[in-house]
Phi, psi and omega in degrees: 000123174301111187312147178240121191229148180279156174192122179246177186317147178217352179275149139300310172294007181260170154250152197289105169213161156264092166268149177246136166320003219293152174289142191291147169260120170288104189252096162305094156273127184244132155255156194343314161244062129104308180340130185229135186250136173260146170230119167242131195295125182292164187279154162294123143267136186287153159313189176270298161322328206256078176319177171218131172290123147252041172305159171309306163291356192289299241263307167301334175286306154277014157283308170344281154349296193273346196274341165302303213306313190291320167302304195298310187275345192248341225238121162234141173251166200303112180218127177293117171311161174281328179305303166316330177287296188310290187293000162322303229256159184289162182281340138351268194352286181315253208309342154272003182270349183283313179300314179293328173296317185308318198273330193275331175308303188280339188253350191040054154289322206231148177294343202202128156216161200235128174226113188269127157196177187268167178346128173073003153322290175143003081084278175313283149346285190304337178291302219294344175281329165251353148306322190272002177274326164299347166071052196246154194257144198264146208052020162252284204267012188192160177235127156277119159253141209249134156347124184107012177254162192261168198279341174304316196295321175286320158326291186320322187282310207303319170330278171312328191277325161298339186286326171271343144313319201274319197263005170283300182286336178287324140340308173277329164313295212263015135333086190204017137103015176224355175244141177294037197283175185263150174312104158337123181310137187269027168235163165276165160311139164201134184260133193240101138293107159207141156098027169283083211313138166242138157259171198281317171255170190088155182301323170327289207299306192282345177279312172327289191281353169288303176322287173263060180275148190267353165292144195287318175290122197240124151255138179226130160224164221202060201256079163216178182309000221253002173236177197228145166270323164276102176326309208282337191270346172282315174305344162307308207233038175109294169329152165242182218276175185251021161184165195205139159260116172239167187232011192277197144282189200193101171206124191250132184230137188227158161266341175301132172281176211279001148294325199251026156296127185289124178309319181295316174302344181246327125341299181271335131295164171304087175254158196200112177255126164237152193221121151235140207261154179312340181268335185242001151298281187352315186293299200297312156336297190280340146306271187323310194269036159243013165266128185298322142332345171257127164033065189302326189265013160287157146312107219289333189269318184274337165276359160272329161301346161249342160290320186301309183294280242296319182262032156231193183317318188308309204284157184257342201300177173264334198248103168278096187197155178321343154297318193296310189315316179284342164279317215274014192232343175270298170331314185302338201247321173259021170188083187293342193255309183287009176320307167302329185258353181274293166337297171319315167262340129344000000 
């Protein structure tokens, strides 16, 4: 709400009226691409009747007035890479909005999400941990596909996966508290790429981005000799249909860096690039292993001895990150006194 403040005759020679000021509104416009307009709301002029105090403070005041308009109009904004957004944030921070995306992907608020980073973050882990607190069966309620598949091979699984996302939703439809279908699962179907090279071009990429469209509903297609356009006439021969609606999830954890990701595809998911620096893998280490729930059947005394060597000067290594932790804690368990020099080198 614009403040409004009075000011009335201080002349003998004016005439004695009571006006109320405002201040001009300033309206910031972004169009599609970024391009930013200031808009300043113009001043009200009094009629010929309605006199106006043009006192010295009167005056002072709207000069005030254009010189915001004029600020308002030179002044631009800041505006960040999603990288620079991210690490803006502590590091927790980063790994719980990467744990909120996994969970929204998997219960299906949001369809798809793509998470970049370099090697040993913990990525994997971090999934594969919370299917299993969700009690999800893997080729029942997820698919992993692993590095080295071709783009037919990624059609091919989305052709099944979409068909049992679809008897999922129908399922769920016909829930209505008198037919005996079973309580609907508590994930959606979800194809899980990782570590899966996507090139920028090629069919890998356009089935990947069909995939991660932001729509709940996906159409992906597949207009080569090797489909049929009538689904009933590809089951005739084998074949598979030459488009598919899937309706599961979608969540690709990749290691490519973040150039040679394809741009529209990091546009159109829940996308999230991390960078973690040696001081703050330290952090996240010593997080993650004080929680009981981490690698519960170590030993509690031996497994602080080794996050504590791990995060100080002594390990030598070049690559500190939640992998190194999890070798250097199985090592421990099988050579509790020589652990430290197997661990140095590896």
């Amino acid at each position: 709400m614009w403040k409004k403040q009075k000011y009335g005759s201080v002349a003998a020679d004016q005439v004695s009226v009571e006006t109320e000021i405002e201040k001009p509104k300033v309206e910031v416009i972004v169009d599609g691409e970024g391009n930013e307009e200031v808009i300043v709301e113009a001043l009200p002029v009094a009629s010929k009747d309605e006199p106006v105090d043009v006192t010295r403070a009167n005056l002072d005041e709207i000069q005030k007035r254009h010189d915001l308009g004029l600020a308002q109009l030179q002044k631009k904004r800041i505006v960040k890479t999603r990288l620079e957004r991210v690490n803006a944030l502590p590091i927790n921070k980063r790994y719980g909005a990467m744990e909120t995306l996994f969970r929204a992907v998997l219960r299906g608020i949001i369809p798809a999400t793509m998470i970049q980073s370099g090697p040993g973050i913990g990525k994997t882990h971090m999934l594969l941990e919370i299917l299993k607190e969700l009690g999800a069966k893997e080729n029942i309620d997820y698919v992993i596909i692993k590095a080295g598949t071709s783009a037919f091979g990624i059609y091919k699984i989305v052709c099944h996966w979409a068909e049992i996302a679809q008897q999922r939703d129908e399922d769920a439809k016909k829930k209505d508290g008198k037919s005996q279908v079973k309580k609907p699962r508590a994930i959606v179907p979800t194809i899980i790429l990782d570590d899966v090279f996507i090139p920028k071009t090629g069919p890998v990429v356009e089935v990947c981005k069909g995939l991660m469209d932001t729509y709940k509903v996906r159409q992906i297609s597949w207009n080569t000799d090797r489909a049929e356009i009538d689904p009933e006439v590809a089951k005739e021969k084998g074949k598979l249909p030459a488009k598919v609606m899937f309706s599961g999830g979608v969540i690709i954890l990749t290691n490519q860096k973040l150039k040679d990701i394809d741009k529209p595809m990091q546009d159109r998911a829940a996308f999230i690039p991390i960078q973690v620096t040696d001081a703050e893998m330290v952090e996240r280490i010593k997080t993650i292993a004080s929680s009981s729930k981490f690698q519960p059947d170590v030993n509690p005394k031996l497994k602080m001895q080794v996050v504590n060597w791990l995060c100080s000067n002594e390990y030598e290594g070049d690559e500190r990150s939640m992998r190194t932790l999890v070798k250097a804690l199985g090592l421990a368990q099988a050579d509790p006194k020589n652990w430290r020099e197997i661990v140095q080198i590896i």
